[in-house]
C-alpha angles and dihedrals in degrees: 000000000000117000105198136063092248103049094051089055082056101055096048089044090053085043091062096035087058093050094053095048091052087060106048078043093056085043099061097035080054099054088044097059093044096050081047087052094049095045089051087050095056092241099155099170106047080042102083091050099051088046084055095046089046089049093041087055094047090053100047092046091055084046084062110042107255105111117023106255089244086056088050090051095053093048091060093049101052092040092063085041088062096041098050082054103053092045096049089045079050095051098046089055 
Protein backbone atom coordinates (compact mmCIF):
# COMPACT_ATOMS: atom_id res chain seq x y z
CA UNK A 1 0.00 0.00 0.00
CA UNK A 2 1.26 3.53 -0.83
CA UNK A 3 2.45 5.74 2.20
CA UNK A 4 2.45 9.09 0.93
CA UNK A 5 -0.19 11.55 -0.43
CA UNK A 6 1.25 11.35 -3.93
CA UNK A 7 1.56 7.92 -4.48
CA UNK A 8 -1.58 7.27 -3.58
CA UNK A 9 -2.80 9.85 -6.19
CA UNK A 10 -1.06 7.91 -8.21
CA UNK A 11 -2.40 5.10 -7.61
CA UNK A 12 -5.74 6.25 -7.89
CA UNK A 13 -4.60 8.44 -11.38
CA UNK A 14 -3.13 5.23 -12.89
CA UNK A 15 -6.58 3.39 -11.42
CA UNK A 16 -8.76 5.56 -13.63
CA UNK A 17 -6.20 5.74 -16.76
CA UNK A 18 -6.37 1.76 -16.85
CA UNK A 19 -9.73 1.70 -16.83
CA UNK A 20 -10.03 3.89 -19.64
CA UNK A 21 -7.60 2.07 -21.70
CA UNK A 22 -9.40 -1.18 -21.11
CA UNK A 23 -12.27 0.34 -22.65
CA UNK A 24 -11.09 1.85 -25.65
CA UNK A 25 -9.06 -1.89 -25.70
CA UNK A 26 -12.42 -3.97 -25.47
CA UNK A 27 -13.85 -1.34 -28.19
CA UNK A 28 -11.70 -1.95 -30.65
CA UNK A 29 -11.31 -5.71 -30.00
CA UNK A 30 -14.54 -5.49 -30.24
CA UNK A 31 -14.79 -3.66 -33.82
CA UNK A 32 -11.89 -6.22 -35.19
CA UNK A 33 -13.79 -9.46 -34.49
CA UNK A 34 -16.99 -8.13 -35.85
CA UNK A 35 -15.41 -6.72 -39.35
CA UNK A 36 -13.60 -10.62 -39.36
CA UNK A 37 -17.28 -12.09 -38.80
CA UNK A 38 -18.70 -10.19 -41.45
CA UNK A 39 -15.78 -10.95 -43.98
CA UNK A 40 -16.22 -15.26 -43.11
CA UNK A 41 -20.04 -14.79 -43.76
CA UNK A 42 -19.63 -13.30 -47.30
CA UNK A 43 -21.39 -9.80 -46.16
CA UNK A 44 -19.69 -7.32 -48.93
CA UNK A 45 -21.45 -4.68 -48.42
CA UNK A 46 -21.55 -4.19 -44.50
CA UNK A 47 -17.84 -5.16 -44.94
CA UNK A 48 -16.36 -1.97 -45.87
CA UNK A 49 -18.11 -0.22 -42.86
CA UNK A 50 -17.06 -2.55 -40.12
CA UNK A 51 -13.33 -2.44 -41.62
CA UNK A 52 -13.78 1.67 -41.19
CA UNK A 53 -15.27 1.44 -37.47
CA UNK A 54 -12.40 -1.17 -36.53
CA UNK A 55 -9.94 1.16 -37.98
CA UNK A 56 -11.62 4.17 -36.49
CA UNK A 57 -11.25 2.28 -32.81
CA UNK A 58 -7.65 1.34 -33.33
CA UNK A 59 -6.88 4.54 -34.04
CA UNK A 60 -8.64 6.27 -31.18
CA UNK A 61 -7.34 3.90 -28.79
CA UNK A 62 -3.38 4.74 -30.04
CA UNK A 63 -4.58 8.68 -29.82
CA UNK A 64 -5.00 8.00 -26.72
CA UNK A 65 -2.44 6.13 -25.61
CA UNK A 66 -3.70 2.62 -25.22
CA UNK A 67 -2.10 0.86 -27.64
CA UNK A 68 1.54 2.48 -29.10
CA UNK A 69 0.69 3.98 -32.71
CA UNK A 70 3.25 1.25 -34.39
CA UNK A 71 1.09 -1.44 -32.62
CA UNK A 72 -2.21 0.36 -34.20
CA UNK A 73 -0.73 0.28 -37.35
CA UNK A 74 0.04 -3.35 -37.27
CA UNK A 75 -3.25 -4.24 -36.21
CA UNK A 76 -4.68 -2.73 -39.22
CA UNK A 77 -2.44 -4.39 -41.36
CA UNK A 78 -2.84 -7.48 -40.38
CA UNK A 79 -6.66 -7.02 -39.99
CA UNK A 80 -7.12 -6.19 -44.22
CA UNK A 81 -4.56 -9.04 -44.70
CA UNK A 82 -7.06 -11.35 -43.13
CA UNK A 83 -9.76 -10.07 -44.70
CA UNK A 84 -8.44 -10.16 -48.06
CA UNK A 85 -7.92 -13.54 -47.22
CA UNK A 86 -11.07 -14.56 -46.11
CA UNK A 87 -12.91 -12.75 -49.21
CA UNK A 88 -10.67 -14.16 -51.90
CA UNK A 89 -10.97 -17.91 -50.06
CA UNK A 90 -14.92 -16.86 -50.27
CA UNK A 91 -14.83 -16.02 -53.86
CA UNK A 92 -12.91 -19.08 -55.08
CA UNK A 93 -15.69 -21.46 -53.30
Amino acid sequence: MANSRSAKKRVRSSERKRIVNQIAKTKFRTAVKKAILSAESGETEDLSSKISEAFSKIDKAAKIGAIHKNQASRRKSRLIKKIRALTSQKQTN
